[in-house]
C-alpha positions as CSV (number, residue, x, y, z in Angstrom):
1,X,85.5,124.6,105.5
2,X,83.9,124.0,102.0
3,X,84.3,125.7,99.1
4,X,81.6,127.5,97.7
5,X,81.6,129.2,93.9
6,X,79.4,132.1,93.4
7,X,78.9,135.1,90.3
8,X,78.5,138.3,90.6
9,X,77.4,141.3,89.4
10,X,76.2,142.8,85.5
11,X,79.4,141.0,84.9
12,X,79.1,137.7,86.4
13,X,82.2,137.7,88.4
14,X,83.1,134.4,89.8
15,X,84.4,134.5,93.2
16,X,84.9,131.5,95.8
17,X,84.0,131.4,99.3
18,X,84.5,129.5,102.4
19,X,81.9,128.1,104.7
20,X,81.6,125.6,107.4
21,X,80.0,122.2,106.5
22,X,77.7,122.4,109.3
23,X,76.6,125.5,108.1
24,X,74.4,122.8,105.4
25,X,74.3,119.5,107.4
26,X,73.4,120.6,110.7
27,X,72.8,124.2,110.5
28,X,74.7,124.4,113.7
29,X,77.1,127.2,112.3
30,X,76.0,130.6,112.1
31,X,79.5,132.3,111.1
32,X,79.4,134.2,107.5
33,X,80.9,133.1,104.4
34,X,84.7,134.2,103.9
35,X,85.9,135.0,100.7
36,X,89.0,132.9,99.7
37,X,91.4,135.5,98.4
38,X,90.7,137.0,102.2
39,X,91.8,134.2,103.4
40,X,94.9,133.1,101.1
41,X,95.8,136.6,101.6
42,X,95.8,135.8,105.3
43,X,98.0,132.9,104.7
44,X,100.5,134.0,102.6
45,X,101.2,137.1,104.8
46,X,101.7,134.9,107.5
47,X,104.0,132.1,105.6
48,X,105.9,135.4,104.8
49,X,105.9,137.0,108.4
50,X,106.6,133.4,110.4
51,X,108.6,131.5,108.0
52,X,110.1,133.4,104.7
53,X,112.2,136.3,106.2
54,X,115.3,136.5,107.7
55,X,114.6,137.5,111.3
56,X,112.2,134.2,111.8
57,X,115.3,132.1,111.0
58,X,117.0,132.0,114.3
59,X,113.7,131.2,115.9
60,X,112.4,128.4,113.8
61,X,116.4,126.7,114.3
62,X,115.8,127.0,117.6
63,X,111.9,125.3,117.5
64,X,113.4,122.4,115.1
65,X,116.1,121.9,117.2
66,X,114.3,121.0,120.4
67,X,111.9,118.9,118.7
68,X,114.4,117.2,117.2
69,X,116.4,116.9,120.7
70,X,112.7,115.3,121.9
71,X,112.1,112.9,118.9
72,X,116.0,112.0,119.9
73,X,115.1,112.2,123.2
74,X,112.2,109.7,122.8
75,X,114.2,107.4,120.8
76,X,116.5,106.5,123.3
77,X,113.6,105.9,125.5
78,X,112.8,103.3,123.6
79,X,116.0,101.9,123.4
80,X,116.3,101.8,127.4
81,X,112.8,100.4,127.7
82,X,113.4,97.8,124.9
83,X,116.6,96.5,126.3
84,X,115.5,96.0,129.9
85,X,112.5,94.3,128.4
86,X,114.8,92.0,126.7
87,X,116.9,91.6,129.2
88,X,113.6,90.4,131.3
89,X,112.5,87.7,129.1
90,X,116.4,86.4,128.8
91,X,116.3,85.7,132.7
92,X,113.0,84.0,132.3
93,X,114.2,81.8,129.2
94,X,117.4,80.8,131.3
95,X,115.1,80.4,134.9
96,X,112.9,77.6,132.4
97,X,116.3,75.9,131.0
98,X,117.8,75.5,134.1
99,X,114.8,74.0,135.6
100,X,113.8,71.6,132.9
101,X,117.7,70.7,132.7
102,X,116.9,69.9,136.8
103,X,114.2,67.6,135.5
104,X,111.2,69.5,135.5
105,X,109.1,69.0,132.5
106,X,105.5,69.5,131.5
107,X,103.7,71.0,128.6
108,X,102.9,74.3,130.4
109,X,106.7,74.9,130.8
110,X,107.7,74.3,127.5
111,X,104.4,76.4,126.2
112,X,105.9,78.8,128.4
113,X,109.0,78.6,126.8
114,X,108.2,78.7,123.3
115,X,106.3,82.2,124.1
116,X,109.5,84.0,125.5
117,X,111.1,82.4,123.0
118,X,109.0,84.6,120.3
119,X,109.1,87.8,122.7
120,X,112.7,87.9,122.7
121,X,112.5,87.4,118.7
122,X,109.8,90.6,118.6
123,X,111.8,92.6,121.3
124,X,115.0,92.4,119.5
125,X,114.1,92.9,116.4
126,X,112.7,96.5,117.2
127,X,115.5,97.3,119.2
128,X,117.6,96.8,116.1
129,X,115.0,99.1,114.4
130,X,115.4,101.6,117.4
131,X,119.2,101.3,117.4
132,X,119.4,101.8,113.6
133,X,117.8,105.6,113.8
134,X,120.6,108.1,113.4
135,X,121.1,111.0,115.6
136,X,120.4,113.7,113.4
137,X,123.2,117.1,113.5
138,X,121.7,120.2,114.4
139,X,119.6,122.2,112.2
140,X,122.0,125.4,111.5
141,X,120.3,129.0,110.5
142,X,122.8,129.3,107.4
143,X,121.3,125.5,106.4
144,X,117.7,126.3,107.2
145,X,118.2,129.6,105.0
146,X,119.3,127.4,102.2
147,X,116.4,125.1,102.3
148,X,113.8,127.9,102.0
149,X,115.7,130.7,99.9
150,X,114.0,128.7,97.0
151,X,110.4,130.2,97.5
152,X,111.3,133.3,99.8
153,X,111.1,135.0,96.3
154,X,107.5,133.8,95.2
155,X,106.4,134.5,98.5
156,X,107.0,138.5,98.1
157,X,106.2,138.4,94.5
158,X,102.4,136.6,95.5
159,X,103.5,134.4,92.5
160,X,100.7,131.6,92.8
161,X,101.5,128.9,90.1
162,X,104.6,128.2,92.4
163,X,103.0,128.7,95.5
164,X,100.4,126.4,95.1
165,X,103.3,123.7,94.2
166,X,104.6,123.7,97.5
167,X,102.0,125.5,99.9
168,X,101.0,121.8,101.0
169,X,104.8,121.4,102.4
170,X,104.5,124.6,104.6
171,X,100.7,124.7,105.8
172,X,99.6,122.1,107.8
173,X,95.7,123.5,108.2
174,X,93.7,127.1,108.5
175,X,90.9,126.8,111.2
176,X,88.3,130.3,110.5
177,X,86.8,131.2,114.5
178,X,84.6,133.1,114.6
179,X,87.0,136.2,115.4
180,X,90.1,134.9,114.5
181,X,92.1,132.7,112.3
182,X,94.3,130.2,113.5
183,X,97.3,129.2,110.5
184,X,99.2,125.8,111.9
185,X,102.2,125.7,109.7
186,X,104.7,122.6,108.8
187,X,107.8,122.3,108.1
188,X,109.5,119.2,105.4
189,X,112.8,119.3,107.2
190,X,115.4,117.9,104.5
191,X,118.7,116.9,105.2
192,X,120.7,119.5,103.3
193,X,124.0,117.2,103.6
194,X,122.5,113.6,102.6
195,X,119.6,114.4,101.0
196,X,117.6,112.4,102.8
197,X,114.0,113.8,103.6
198,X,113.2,113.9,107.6
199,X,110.3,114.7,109.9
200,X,107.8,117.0,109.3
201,X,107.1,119.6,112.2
202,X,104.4,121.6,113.1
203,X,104.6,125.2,114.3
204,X,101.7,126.7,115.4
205,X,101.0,130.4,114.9
């Protein structure tokens, strides 16, 4: 979508509208022109349906909870793979010592060895990345209240100066059909006990 300024009326109005890009390049797109305050309308209604009341709460816990069970889930997938990988290229090291200290030496063995030698230096060190990655406590409703009673309020009161300084934490992108609007939303999760800023996560609506 691209913005588009236009007046008018007697009074010269200005207004802004949306339009597709192909609608100029290619021609391809034949859907209208949506006014933006349609549209930001659209968006704020939904922050404030999906996201900014209380009855969403227990649902978005629940959706930030299992992705953060999977991103946990996936890390120690990693770990498993990571370690057995290492564990691999150990054997292999240990097979080429034994056999060179049986006599057996050429430049293709000790080539050989000098590679492992570097994969076990690359494998372990992003296993100690993987291992360093805290498991991260549950996401609470009373904690995820806190971290959004800050802009429940401009929300209702369509306050835009403040919405527009955080809209870009919440909403991810708005894609226009040509009957509906789709609103994919994010969320900056922020641990509310160290302060530290996490993942962001996408819910779709």
């Amino acid at each position: 979508m691209m913005g588009n300024t236009k007046y008018s009326g007697r009074s010269k109005l200005k207004y802004v509208t949306y339009r597709c890009g192909n609608r100029d390049r290619t021609k391809a797109c034949k859907n209208p022109e949506l006014r933006r305050e349609y549209i930001e309308a659209y968006v704020l209604a939904q922050l404030q349906e999906k996201i900014f009341n209380d009855q969403a709460i227990p649902v978005l816990a629940k959706q930030l909870n299992e992705y953060q069970n999977s991103k946990q889930t996936s890390v120690k997938a990693d770990q498993h793979r990571l370690t057995k990988s290492l564990e691999g290229v150990k054997r292999q090291i240990d097979n080429i010592v034994n056999a060179v200290a049986g006599g057996l030496n050429n430049p293709t063995i000790l080539e050989k060895s000098s590679s492992l030698e570097q994969q076990k230096i690359e494998l372990e060190t992003k296993l100690l990345e993987a291992q360093q990655v805290k498991e991260k406590a549950a996401i609470t409703e009373d904690a995820l209240r806190q971290l959004l009673s800050g802009f429940q309020n401009h929300i209702t009161s369509r306050n835009l100066p403040e919405i527009k300084k955080f809209i870009g934490s919440y909403v991810e992108k708005v894609i226009v059909y040509k009957e509906h609007v789709e609103v994919i939303f994010k969320l900056q999760i922020v641990d509310l006990i160290d302060g530290g800023e996490g993942s962001r996560t996408p819910v779709r609506r």
